[in-house]
C-alpha positions as CSV (number, residue, x, y, z in Angstrom):
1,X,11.3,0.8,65.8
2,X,13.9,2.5,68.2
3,X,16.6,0.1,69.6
4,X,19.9,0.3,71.4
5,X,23.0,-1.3,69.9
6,X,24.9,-4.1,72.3
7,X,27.6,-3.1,69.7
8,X,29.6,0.6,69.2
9,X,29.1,0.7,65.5
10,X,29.5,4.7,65.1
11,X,32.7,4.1,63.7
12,X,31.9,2.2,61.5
13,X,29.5,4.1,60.1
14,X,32.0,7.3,60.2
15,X,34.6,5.1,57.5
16,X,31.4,4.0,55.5
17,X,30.1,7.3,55.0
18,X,33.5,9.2,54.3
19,X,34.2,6.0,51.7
20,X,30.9,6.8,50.1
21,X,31.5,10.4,50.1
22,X,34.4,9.8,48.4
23,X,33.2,7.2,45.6
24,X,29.9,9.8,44.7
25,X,32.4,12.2,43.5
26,X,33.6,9.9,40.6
27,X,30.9,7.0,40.3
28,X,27.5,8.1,39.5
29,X,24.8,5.8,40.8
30,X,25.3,2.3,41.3
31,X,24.4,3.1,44.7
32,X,23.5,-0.7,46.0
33,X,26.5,-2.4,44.5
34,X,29.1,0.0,46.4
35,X,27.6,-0.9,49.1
36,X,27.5,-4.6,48.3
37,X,31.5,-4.4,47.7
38,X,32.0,-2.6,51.0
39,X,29.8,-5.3,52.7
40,X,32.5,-7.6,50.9
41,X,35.0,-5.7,52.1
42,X,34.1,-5.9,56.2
43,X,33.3,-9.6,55.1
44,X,36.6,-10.1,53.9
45,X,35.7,-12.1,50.7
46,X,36.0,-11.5,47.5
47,X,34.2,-10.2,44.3
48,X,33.1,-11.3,41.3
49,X,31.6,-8.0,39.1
50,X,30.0,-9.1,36.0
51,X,28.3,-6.7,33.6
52,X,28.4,-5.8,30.0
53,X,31.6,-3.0,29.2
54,X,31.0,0.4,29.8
55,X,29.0,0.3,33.2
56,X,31.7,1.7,35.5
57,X,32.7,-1.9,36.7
58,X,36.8,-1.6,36.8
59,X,36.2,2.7,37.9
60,X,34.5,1.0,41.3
61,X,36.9,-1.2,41.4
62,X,39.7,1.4,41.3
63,X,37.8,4.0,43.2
64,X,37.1,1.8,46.2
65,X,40.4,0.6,46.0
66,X,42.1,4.1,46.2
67,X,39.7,4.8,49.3
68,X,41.6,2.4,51.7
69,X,45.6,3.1,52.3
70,X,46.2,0.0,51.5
71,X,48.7,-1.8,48.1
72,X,46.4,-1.6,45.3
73,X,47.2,-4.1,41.7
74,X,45.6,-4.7,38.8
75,X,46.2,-7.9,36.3
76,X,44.5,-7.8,32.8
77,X,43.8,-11.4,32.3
78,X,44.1,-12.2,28.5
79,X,44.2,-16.1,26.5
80,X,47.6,-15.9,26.7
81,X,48.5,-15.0,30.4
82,X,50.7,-17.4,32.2
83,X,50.2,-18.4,36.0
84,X,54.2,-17.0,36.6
85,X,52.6,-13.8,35.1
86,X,50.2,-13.7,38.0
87,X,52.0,-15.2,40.7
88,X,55.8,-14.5,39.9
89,X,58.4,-16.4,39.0
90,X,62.2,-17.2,40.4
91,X,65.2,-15.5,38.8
92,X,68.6,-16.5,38.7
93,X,70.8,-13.5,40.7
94,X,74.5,-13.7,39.5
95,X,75.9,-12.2,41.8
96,X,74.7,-14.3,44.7
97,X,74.0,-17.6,42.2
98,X,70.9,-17.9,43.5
99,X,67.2,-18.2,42.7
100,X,65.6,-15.2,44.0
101,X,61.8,-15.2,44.1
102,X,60.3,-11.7,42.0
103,X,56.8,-11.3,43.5
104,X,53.8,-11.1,40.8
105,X,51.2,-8.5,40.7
106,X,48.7,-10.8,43.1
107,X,51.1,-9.6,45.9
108,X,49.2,-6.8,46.6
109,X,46.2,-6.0,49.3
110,X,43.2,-5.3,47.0
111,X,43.9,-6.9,43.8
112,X,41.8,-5.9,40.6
113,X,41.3,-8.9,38.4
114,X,40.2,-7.0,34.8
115,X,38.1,-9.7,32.6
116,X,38.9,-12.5,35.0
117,X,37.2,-15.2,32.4
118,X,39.5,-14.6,29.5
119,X,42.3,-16.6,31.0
120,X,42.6,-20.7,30.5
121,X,42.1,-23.2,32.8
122,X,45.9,-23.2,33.7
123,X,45.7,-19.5,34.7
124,X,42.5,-19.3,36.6
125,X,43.8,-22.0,38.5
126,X,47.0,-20.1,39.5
127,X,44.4,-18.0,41.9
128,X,43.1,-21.0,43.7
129,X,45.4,-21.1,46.6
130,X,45.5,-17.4,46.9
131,X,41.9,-16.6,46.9
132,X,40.8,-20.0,49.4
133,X,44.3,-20.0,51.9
134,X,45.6,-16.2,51.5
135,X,49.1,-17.5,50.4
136,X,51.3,-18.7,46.8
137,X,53.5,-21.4,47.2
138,X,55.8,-21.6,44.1
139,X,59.6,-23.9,44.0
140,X,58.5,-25.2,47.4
141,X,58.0,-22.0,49.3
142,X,55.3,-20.7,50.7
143,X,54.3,-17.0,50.8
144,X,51.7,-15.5,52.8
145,X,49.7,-12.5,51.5
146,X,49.3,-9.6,53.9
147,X,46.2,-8.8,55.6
148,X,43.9,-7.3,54.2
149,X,44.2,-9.6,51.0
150,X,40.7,-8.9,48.5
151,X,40.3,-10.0,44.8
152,X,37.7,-7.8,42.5
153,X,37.5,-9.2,39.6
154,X,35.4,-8.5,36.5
155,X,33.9,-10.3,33.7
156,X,31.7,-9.7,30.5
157,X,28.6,-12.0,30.3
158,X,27.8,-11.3,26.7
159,X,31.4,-11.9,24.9
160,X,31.8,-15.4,24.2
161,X,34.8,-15.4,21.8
162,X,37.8,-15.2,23.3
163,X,36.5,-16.2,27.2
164,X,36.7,-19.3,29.1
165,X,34.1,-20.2,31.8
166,X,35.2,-19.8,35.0
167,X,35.5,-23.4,36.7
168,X,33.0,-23.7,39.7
169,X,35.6,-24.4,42.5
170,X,36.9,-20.8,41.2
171,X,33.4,-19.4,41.8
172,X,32.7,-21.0,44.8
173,X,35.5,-18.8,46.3
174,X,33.9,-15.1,45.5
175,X,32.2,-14.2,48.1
176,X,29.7,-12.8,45.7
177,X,28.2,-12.2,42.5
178,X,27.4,-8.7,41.7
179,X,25.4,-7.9,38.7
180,X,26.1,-4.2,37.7
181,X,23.3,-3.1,35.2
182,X,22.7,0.1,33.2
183,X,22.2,3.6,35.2
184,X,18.6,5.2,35.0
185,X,18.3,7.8,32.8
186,X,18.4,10.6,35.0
187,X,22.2,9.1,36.3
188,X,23.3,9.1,32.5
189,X,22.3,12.6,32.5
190,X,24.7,13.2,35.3
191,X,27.4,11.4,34.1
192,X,27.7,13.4,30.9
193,X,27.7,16.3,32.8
194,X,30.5,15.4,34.8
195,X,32.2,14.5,31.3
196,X,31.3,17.7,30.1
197,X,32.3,20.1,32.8
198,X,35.0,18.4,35.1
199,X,38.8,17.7,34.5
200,X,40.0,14.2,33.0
201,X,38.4,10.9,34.7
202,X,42.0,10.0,35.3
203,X,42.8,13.3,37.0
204,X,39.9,13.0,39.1
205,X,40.9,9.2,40.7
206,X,44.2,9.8,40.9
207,X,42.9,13.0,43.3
208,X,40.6,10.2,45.8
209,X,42.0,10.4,49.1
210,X,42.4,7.5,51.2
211,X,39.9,7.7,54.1
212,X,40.6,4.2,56.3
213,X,44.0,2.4,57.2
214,X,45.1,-1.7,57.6
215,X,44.7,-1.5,60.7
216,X,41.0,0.4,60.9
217,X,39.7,-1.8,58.5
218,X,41.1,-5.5,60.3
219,X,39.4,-3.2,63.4
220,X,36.2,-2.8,61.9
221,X,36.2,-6.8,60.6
222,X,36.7,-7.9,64.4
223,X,33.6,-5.7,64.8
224,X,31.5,-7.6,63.0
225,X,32.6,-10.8,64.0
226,X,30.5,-9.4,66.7
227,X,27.3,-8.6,65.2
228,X,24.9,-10.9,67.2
229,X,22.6,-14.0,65.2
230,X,19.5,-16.2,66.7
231,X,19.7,-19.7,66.3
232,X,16.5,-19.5,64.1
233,X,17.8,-17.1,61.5
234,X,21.0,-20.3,61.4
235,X,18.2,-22.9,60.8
236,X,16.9,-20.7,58.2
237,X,19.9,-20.1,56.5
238,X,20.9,-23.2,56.4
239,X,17.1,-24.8,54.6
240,X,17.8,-22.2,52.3
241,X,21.2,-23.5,51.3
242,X,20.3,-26.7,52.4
243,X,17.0,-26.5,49.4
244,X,19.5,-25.9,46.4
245,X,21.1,-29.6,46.9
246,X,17.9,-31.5,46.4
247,X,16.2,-28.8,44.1
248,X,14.5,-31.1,41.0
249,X,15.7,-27.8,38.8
250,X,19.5,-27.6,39.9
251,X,22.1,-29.9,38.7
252,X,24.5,-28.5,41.5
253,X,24.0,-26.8,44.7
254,X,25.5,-24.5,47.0
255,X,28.4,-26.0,49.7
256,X,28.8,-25.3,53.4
257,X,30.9,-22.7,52.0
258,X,28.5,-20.9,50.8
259,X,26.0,-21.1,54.3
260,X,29.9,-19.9,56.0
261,X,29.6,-16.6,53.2
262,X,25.8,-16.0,53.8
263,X,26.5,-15.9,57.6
264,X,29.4,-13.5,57.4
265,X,27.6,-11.5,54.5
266,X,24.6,-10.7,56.7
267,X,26.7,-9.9,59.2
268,X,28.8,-6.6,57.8
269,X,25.5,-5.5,55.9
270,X,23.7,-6.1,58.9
271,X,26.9,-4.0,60.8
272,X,26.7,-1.6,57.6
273,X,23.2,-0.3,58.1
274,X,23.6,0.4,61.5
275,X,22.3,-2.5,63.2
276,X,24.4,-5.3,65.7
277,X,21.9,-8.2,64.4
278,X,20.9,-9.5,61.6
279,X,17.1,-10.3,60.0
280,X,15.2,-12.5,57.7
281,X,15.4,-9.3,55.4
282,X,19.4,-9.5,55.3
283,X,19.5,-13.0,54.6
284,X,16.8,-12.9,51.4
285,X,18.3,-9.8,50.3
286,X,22.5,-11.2,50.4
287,X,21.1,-15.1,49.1
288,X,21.2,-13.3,45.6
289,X,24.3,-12.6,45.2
290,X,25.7,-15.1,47.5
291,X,24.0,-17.7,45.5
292,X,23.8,-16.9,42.0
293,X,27.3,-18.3,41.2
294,X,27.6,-21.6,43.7
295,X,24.3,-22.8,41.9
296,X,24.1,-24.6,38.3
297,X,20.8,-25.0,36.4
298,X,19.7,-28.6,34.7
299,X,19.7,-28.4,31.3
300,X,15.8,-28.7,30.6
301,X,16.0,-25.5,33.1
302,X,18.1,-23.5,31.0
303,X,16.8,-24.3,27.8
304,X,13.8,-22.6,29.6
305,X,15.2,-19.7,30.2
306,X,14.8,-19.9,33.9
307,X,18.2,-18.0,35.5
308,X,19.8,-18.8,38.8
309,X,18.2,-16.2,40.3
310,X,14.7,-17.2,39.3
311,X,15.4,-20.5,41.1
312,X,16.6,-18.8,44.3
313,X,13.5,-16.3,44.5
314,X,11.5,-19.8,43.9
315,X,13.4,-21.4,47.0
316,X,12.9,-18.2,48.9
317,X,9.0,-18.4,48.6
318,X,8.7,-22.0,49.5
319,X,11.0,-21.4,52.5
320,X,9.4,-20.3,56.1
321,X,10.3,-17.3,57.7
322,X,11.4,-17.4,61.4
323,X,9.1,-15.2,63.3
């Protein structure tokens, strides 16, 4: 069906595509969670990459990162990382006997968080005020991040020694919950080729060229700010949301910040694909990744085997669809 856009979204779709260009020359496949990261991008929130070693989860990261002319850092989180190792820590300057603040390597635009759940409690909790308010306060002073500010952090879901669980008020702040799975065979063919024939890996990121700005990207956020929603699609976001607080299956459901991420989600993939309004489609399609992390299963549930995402395709079903 032919329609006109209210919105000027060619742009838009100019920085996508040269982003993408750029990512297929290093990353093989994985085609739907670039483009879930780059929704997460225009959505400003961040992103939680979980997937067993070896998939190409800290190459995206890098990759994407490298694509935008922006300050790019990357923190390896280990059991014995300290929050001052994250955040920074004030030094005593002799020759002004003062306390001068040394920024950590959080202070940085896109921030790659490298096995984010191998850090204790006292460390993960070091990114709670940066990831929710966009700022550190440490001594008494308050430092505010500049814009744009995204964490992508990664995590193994197989390795249990050594790893801490996440605490859910943690979770609740990624804007998603991407699951990156194994390429098809016919991408593992490719990649080897690459290996075989081509220069270093590390050669070949450090040679990605930066394709948007800051500034282009904030302009492209303001854009989809824009993108246009019917009061119906709300009311059906919200019983979707709504149905994981009273499920009989989940011990905890999602919060209003979770309806606030599905919203703006649906929004930049909505934006992403071209269109300047969102449909019942967007909204089942981004309540997977949205919701997998915000929900917790009851016990009985689990010992099932049921997954989050079993529960959320069973609240999908049972919820109507806004003609």
């Amino acid at each position: 069906m032919d329609f006109t856009n209210r919105i000027e979204l060619s742009d838009l779709q100019q920085a996508v595509n040269k982003i993408k260009a750029e990512i297929g020359q290093i990353v093989i496949g994985q085609q739907l969670t670039i483009e879930y990261i780059l929704t997460a991008l225009l959505a400003d929130g961040h992103i939680l990459l979980e997937g067993v070693p070896g998939v190409a989860k800290t190459l995206m990261a890098k990759v994407i990162a490298r694509t935008i002319d922006v300050e790019f850092g990357r923190i390896q989180f280990t059991p014995d990382l300290m929050p001052s190792d994250v955040l920074g820590t004030s030094l005593y300057n002799s020759k002004n006997t003062e306390f001068e603040f040394k920024k950590g390597p959080v202070f940085a635009n896109i921030v790659l968080v490298d096995e984010v759940n191998r850090a204790p409690a006292k460390t993960q909790s070091a990114l709670f005020e940066v990831m929710e308010e966009r700022q550190v306060t440490v001594d008494g002073t308050t430092y505010p991040m500049s814009e744009p500010f995204i964490i992508l952090a990664t995590q193994n879901p197989v390795e249990h020694e050594g790893t801490y669980r996440l605490p859910e008020a943690q979770l609740d702040r990624f804007l998603f919950k991407i699951t990156v799975g194994y390429p098809s065979a016919s991408e593992e063919t490719e990649i080897l080729k690459g290996h075989h024939e081509r220069r270093s890996l590390r050669e070949a990121v450090n040679e990605v060229i930066p394709t948007i700005t800051a500034e282009q990207l904030n302009a492209l956020r303001e854009k989809i700010r824009q993108v246009h929603v019917e009061d119906n699609l709300l009311e059906y976001l919200v019983k979707i949301v709504g149905a994981t607080r009273s499920h009989p299956a989940l011990f905890l459901g999602a919060s209003p910040r979770a309806s606030v991420a599905l919203l703006n989600s649906c929004k930049a993939l909505a934006a992403l694909r071209g269109r300047d309004f969102i449909t019942p489609d967007d909204v089942q399609e981004l309540a997977y990744p949205v919701l997998r992390h915000r929900i917790i299963l009851t016990p009985e549930r689990e010992m099932e085997g049921s997954t989050p995402d079993d529960l959320i395709k069973l609240i999908l079903e049972k919820t109507e669809v806004p003609r």
